[in-house]
N, C-alpha and C positions, 0 to 999 in steps of 0.2 A: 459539446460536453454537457451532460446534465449531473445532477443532483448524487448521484449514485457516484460519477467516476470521483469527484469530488470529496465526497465522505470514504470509501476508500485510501482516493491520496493521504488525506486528513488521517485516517484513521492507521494505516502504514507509520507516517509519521510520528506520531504523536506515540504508537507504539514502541517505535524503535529508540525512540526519544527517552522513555520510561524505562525499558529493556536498558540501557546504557548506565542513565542514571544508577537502577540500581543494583547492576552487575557493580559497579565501582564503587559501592556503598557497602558492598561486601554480601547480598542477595545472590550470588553467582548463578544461581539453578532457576530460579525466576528471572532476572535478569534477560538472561540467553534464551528463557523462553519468550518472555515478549519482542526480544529484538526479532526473534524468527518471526514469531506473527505479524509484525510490522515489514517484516519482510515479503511475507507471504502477501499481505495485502498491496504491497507498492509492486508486484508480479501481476495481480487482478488489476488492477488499477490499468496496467499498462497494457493486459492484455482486452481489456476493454477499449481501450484507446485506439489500438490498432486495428481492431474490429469494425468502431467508429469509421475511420480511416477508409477502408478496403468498401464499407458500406458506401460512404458518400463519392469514391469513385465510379461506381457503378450504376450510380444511380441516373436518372434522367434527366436530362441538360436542359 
């Protein structure tokens, strides 16, 4: 796992964390949007991971 999946996860996070916060704060239209981004990000994240994954199966023993 490097530096990239990491900031990602982090950033997914921290997005959807925001998005939450301040849909319930009463932001609703912003809100929804950073949850999606955080969403969007914790999808790369994972699809990086499995990437990772399928790479280091293949690679040379």
């Amino acid at each position: 796992m490097n530096g990239g999946v990491l900031a990602l996860a982090f950033a997914g996070l921290l997005g959807f964390c925001a998005g939450a916060y301040l849909a319930a704060q009463g932001d609703r239209a912003l809100g929804v949007a950073l949850m999606g981004m955080g969403l969007v990000f914790q999808a790369l994240c994972l699809r990086q991971l499995r990437m990772a994954r399928v790479k280091d199966e293949n690679d040379a023993g």
